[in-house]
C-alpha positions as CSV (number, residue, x, y, z in Angstrom):
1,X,19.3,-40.1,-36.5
2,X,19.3,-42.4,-39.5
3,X,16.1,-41.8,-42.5
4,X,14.4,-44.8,-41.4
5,X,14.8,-44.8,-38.0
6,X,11.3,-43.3,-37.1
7,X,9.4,-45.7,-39.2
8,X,9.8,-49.1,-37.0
9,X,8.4,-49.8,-33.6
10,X,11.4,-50.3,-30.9
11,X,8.9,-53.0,-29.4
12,X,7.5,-55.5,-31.8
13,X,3.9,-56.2,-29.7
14,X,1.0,-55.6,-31.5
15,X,-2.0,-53.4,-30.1
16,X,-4.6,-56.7,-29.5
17,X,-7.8,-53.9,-30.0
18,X,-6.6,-52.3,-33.0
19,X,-5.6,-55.0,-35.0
20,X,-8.5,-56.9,-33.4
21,X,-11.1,-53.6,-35.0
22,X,-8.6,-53.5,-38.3
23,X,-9.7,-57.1,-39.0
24,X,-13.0,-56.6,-38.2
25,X,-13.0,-53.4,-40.8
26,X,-11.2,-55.3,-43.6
27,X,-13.1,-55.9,-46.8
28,X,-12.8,-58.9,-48.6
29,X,-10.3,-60.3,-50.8
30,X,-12.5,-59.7,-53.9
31,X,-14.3,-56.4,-53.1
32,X,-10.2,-55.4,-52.3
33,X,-9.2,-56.8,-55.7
34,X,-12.1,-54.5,-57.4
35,X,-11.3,-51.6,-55.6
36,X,-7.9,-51.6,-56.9
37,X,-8.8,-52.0,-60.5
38,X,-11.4,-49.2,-60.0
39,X,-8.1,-47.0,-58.9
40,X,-6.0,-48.7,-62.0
41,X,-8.4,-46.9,-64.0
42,X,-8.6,-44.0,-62.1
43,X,-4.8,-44.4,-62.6
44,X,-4.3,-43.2,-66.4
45,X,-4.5,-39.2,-66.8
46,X,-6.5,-39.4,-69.9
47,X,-9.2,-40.8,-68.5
48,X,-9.2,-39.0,-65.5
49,X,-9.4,-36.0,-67.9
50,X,-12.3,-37.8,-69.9
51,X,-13.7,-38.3,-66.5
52,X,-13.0,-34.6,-65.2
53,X,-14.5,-33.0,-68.0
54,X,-17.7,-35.2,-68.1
55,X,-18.1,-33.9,-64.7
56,X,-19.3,-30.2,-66.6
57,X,-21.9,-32.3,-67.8
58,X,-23.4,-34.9,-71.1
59,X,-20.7,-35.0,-74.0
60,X,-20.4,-36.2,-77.1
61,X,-17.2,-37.6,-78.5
62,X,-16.5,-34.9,-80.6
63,X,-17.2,-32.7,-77.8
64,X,-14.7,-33.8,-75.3
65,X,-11.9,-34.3,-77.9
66,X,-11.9,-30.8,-78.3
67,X,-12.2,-29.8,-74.6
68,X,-9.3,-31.9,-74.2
69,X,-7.1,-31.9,-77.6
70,X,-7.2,-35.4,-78.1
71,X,-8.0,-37.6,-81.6
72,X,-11.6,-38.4,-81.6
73,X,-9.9,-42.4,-81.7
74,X,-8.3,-41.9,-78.6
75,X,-11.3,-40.5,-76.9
76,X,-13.4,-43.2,-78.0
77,X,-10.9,-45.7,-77.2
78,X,-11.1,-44.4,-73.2
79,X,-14.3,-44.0,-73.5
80,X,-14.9,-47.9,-73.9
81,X,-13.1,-49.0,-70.8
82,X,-14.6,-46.0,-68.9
83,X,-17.7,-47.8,-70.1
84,X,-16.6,-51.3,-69.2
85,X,-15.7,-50.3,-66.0
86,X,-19.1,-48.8,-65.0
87,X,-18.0,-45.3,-64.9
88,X,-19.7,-43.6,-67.9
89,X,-22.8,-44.5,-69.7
90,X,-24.0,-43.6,-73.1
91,X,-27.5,-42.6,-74.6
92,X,-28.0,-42.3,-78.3
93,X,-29.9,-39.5,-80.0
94,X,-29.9,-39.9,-83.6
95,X,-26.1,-40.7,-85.2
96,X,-24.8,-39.2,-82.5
97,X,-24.1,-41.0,-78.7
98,X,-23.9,-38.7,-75.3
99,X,-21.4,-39.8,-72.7
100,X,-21.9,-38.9,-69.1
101,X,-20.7,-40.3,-65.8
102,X,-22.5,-42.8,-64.3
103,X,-23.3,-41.9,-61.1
104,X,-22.4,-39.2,-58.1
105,X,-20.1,-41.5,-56.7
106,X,-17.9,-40.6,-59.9
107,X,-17.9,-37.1,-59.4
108,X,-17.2,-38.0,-55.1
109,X,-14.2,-39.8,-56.2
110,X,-12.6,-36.9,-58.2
111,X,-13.4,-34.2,-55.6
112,X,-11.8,-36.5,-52.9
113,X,-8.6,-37.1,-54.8
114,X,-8.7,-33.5,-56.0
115,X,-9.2,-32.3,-52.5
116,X,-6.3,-34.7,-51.4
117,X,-3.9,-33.4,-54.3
118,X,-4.4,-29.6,-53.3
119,X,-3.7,-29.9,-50.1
């Protein structure tokens, strides 16, 4: 049996109901487009970290460069597009500025892809 045997129907007729229901589930060409940006930035392991280690709860900058060994520049650097993107906010106390993630749909996204990783 050849490798990609399996992966192609013998009989090319589409399933009218599915792809009828599959069309009728399909999200829109910009809602798509934002979705996979949202996973582009999801994408980069330092920010996933950033994002991961926010999860324990309100940082500072300094706070999570140390967690994760990282330059306080490189921190802050993620931290902006994490911010861009609507992922962490910030709150000011004083000279110093508290990250933490924006919502629980942050922290839903990294225990679904963790979940989907361990198993």
């Amino acid at each position: 049996m050849k490798e990609h045997e399996n992966e192609f129907c013998e009989i090319n007729a589409p399933h009218e109901e599915s792809v009828k229901k599959a069309k009728a589930a399909l999200l829109d060409t910009e809602t798509l487009y934002d979705v996979a940006e949202l996973f582009k930035i999801f994408g980069d392991s330092t920010r996933t970290s950033i994002l991961a280690t926010l999860s324990a709860g309100e940082m500072c900058v300094c706070d999570i460069a140390e967690v994760l060994n990282l330059s306080v520049s490189a921190v802050s650097h993620q931290l902006r597009i994490l911010r861009h993107n609507k992922l962490v906010k910030a709150r000011r106390c004083g000279k110093e500025v508290f990250y933490s993630l924006s919502d629980d749909h942050v922290v839903k996204i990294l225990e679904t892809a963790t979940e989907h990783v361990k198993e």
